[in-house]
C-alpha positions in Angstrom: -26.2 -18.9 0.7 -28.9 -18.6 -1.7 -30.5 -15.5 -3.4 -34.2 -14.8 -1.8 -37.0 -12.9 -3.9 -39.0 -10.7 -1.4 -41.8 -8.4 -3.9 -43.9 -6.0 -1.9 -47.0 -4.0 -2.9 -48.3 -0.4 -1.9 -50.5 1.7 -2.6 -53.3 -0.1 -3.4 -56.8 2.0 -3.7 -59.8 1.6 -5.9 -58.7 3.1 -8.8 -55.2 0.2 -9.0 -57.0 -2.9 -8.0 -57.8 -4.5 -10.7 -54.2 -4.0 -11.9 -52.8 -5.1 -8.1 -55.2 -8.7 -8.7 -53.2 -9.2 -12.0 -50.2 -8.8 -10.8 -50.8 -11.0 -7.6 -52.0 -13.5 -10.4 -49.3 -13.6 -12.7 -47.5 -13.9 -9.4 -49.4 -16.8 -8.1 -48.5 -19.0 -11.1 -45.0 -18.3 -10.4 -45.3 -19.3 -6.5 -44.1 -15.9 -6.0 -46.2 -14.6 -3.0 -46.7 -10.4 -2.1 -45.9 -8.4 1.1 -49.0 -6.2 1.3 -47.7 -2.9 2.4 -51.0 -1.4 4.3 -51.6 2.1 5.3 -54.8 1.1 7.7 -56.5 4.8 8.1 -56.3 4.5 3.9 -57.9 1.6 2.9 -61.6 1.0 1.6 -64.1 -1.5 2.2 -63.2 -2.6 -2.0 -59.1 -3.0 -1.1 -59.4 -5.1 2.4 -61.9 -7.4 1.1 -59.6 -8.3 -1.7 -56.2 -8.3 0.9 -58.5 -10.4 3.2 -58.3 -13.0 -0.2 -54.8 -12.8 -0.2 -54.4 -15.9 2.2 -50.6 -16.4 1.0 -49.3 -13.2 1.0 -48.2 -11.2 4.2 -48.8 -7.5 5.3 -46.9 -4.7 6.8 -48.5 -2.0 8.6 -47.3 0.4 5.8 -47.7 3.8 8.6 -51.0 5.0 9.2 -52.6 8.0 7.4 -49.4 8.8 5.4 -49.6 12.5 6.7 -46.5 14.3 6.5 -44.4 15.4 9.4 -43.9 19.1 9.5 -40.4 19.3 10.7 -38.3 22.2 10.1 -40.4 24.5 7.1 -37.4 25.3 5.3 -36.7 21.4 4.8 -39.7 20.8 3.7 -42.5 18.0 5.4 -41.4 14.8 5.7 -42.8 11.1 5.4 -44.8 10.0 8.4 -42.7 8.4 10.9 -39.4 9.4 8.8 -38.2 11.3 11.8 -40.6 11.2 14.7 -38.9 10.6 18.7 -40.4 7.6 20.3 -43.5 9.0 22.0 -45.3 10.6 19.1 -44.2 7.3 16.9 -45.9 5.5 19.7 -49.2 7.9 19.3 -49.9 7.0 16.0 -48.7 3.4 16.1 -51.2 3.3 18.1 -54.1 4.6 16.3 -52.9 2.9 13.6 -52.6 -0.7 15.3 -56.6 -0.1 16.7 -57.6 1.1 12.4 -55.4 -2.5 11.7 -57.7 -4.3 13.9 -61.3 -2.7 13.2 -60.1 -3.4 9.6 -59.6 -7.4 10.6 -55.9 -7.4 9.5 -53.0 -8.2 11.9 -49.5 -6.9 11.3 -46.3 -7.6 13.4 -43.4 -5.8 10.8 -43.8 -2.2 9.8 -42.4 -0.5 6.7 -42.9 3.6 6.7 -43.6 5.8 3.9 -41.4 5.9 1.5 -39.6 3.4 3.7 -38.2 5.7 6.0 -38.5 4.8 9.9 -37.1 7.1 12.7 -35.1 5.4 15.6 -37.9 6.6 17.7 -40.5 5.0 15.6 -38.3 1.5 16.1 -38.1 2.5 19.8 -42.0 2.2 19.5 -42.6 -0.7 17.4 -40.2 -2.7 19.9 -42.4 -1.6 22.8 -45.6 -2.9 20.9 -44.4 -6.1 20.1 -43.5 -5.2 16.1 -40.9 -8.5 15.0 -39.8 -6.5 12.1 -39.0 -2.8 10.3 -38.2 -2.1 7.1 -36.7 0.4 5.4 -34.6 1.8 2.4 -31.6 -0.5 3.2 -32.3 -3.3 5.1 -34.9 -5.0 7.4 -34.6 -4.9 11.2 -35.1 -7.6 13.9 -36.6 -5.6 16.7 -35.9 -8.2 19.3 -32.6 -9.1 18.4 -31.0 -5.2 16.8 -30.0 -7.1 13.5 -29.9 -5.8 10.6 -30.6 -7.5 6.9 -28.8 -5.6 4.8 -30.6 -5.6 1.3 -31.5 -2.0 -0.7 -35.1 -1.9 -2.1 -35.1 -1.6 -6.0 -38.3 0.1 -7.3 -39.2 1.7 -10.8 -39.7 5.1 -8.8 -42.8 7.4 -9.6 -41.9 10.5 -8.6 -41.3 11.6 -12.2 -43.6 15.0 -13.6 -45.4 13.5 -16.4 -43.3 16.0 -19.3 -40.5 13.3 -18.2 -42.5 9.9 -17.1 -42.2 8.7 -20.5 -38.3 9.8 -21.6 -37.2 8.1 -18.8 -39.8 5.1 -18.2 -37.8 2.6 -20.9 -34.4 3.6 -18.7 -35.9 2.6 -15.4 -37.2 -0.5 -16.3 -34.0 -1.3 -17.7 -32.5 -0.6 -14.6 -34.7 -2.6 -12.6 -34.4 -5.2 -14.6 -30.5 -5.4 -14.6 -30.4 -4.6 -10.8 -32.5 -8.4 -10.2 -30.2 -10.0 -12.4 -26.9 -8.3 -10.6 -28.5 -8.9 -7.4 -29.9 -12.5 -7.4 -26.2 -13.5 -9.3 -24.4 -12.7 -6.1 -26.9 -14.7 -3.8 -28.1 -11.9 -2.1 -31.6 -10.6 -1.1 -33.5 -8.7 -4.0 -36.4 -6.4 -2.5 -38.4 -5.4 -5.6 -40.7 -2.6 -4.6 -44.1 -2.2 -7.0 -46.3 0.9 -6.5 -49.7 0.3 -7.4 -49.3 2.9 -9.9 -47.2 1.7 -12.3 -49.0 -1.2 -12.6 -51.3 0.5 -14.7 -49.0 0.4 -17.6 -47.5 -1.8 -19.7 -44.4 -1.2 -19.5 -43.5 -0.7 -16.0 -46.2 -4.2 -15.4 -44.1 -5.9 -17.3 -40.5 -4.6 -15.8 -41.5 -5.7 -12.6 -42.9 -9.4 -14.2 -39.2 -9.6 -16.0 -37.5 -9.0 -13.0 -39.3 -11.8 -10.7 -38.2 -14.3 -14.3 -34.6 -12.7 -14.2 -34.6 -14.0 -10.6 -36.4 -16.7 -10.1 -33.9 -17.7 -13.6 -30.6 -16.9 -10.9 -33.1 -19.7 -8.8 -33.7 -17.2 -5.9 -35.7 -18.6 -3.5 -39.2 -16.6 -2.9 -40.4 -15.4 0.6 -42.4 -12.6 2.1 -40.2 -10.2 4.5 -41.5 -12.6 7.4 -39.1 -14.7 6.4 -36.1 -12.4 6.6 -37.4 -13.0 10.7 -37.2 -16.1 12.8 -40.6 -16.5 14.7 -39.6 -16.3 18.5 -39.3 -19.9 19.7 -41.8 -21.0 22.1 -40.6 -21.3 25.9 -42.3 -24.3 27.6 
C-alpha cells in the first residue's frame, strides 16, 4: 500500500478566483491535480470558463443551490442533501444534473455541502448513475456499497472573525501535522481547501506545506476518480 494525495477545491466565485488559479498553479508544477467541487445553480459565466480550463482536474457535483434543509426548527437548518429521503434527493439531483449540463460540465461522483450526504440522497445518486459519494469520512462506491475509509482534513472557516486570527497559526499547524501523520501510515490524505482561505497567506501556504509534507512521505496524487474503478466494459 501506498499513501494517495486527493486535494479538492470549493467554493469558487468571482471574488476567490484569481486566488483558486494560483493555487491550481502552484499545484500544477507539483503534478498535483484538483477535484473541482461544483455547486452548478452557483456558478458564473467567470468560474466555469476557468473550470472548463482545468483539463486535468476532475469535478464533483458539490449539491446544487446549497439551500438549507429546514428540518426540525429547533435543530436548526441543515446542509442541502445532509438528511433528505430518496425522493426529494432525487428532485434536486435532478435539477441540479440538467444546471450541470446547460453549464457544459459532466459529473458522475457527488460530494454534499459540508460533505454531508443522506442515505436517501445515495439512494438517488445510485438511481442516476452517480459512480461515487463523498463525504466527511470516506468515499462510497455506489455500485459496489464500499466504502474508502479516509477523514477529510480542512483548515475550517467557520471561525467569527474576533477569533479567525488567534486561532489561524493553530489550524495550520494542525493541517500540516495531520498530512505528515497521515501520508506516514500509507493511508489516503483528503485535504479539503475552501476558496476562502486561499485569500490569505497563511492558510495559502498551510495547504501548499501540506501537499510538500506529502508528496515528501511520496504519496501518490489522484483526484477522488481514482479512489473508483471505471466499470469494465462488457463485450
Amino acid at each position: 500500500m501506498t499513501a494517495r494525495l486527493l486535494v479538492s477545491l470549493s467554493g469558487v466565485d468571482p471574488r476567490t478566483l484569481s486566488s483558486c488559479a494560483d493555487l491550481a498553479k502552484a499545484l500544477d508544477t507539483r503534478g498535483v491535480p484538483l477535484t473541482l467541487l461544483v455547486a452548478p445553480r452557483l456558478t458564473t459565466p467567470d468560474t466555469l470558463a476557468w473550470i472548463r480550463t482545468r483539463t486535468s482536474d476532475a469535478v464533483l457535483m458539490h449539491g446544487s443551490d446549497h439551500a438549507t434543509n429546514p428540518g426540525v426548527v429547533r435543530r436548526g437548518r441543515r446542509p442541502e442533501f445532509a438528511a433528505l429521503p430518496a425522493h426529494e434527493a432525487g428532485l434536486r439531483l435532478t435539477a441540479a444534473m440538467a444546471a450541470m449540463e446547460r453549464a457544459g460540465l459532466t459529473a458522475d461522483g457527488f460530494a454534499g455541502p459540508r460533505w454531508l450526504a443522506s442515505p436517501g440522497t445515495r439512494t438517488a445518486l445510485r438511481a442516476r448513475g452517480f459512480r461515487l459519494c463523498a463525504d466527511a469520512l470516506a468515499v462510497h462506491d455506489l455500485r459496489t456499497g464500499e466504502a474508502h475509509r479516509a477523514k477529510v482534513q480542512s483548515l475550517g472557516h467557520r471561525d467569527t472573525p474576533g477569533r479567525r486570527e488567534s486561532t489561524e497559526t493553530l489550524r495550520c499547524f494542525a493541517l500540516v501535522l495531520a498530512a505528515a501523520r497521515t501520508t506516514r501510515r500509507q493511508a489516503t490524505l483528503r485535504l479539503a481547501v475552501a476558496a476562502t482561505d486561499l485569500t490569505r497567506p497563511g492558510p495559502r501556504q498551510a495547504v501548499l506545506d501540506a501537499v510538500d509534507v506529502a508528496l515528501g512521505n511520496n504519496a501518490t496524487p489522484a483526484t477522488y476518480a481514482a479512489l473508483v474503478a471505471p466499470q469494465p466494459i462488457r463485450r
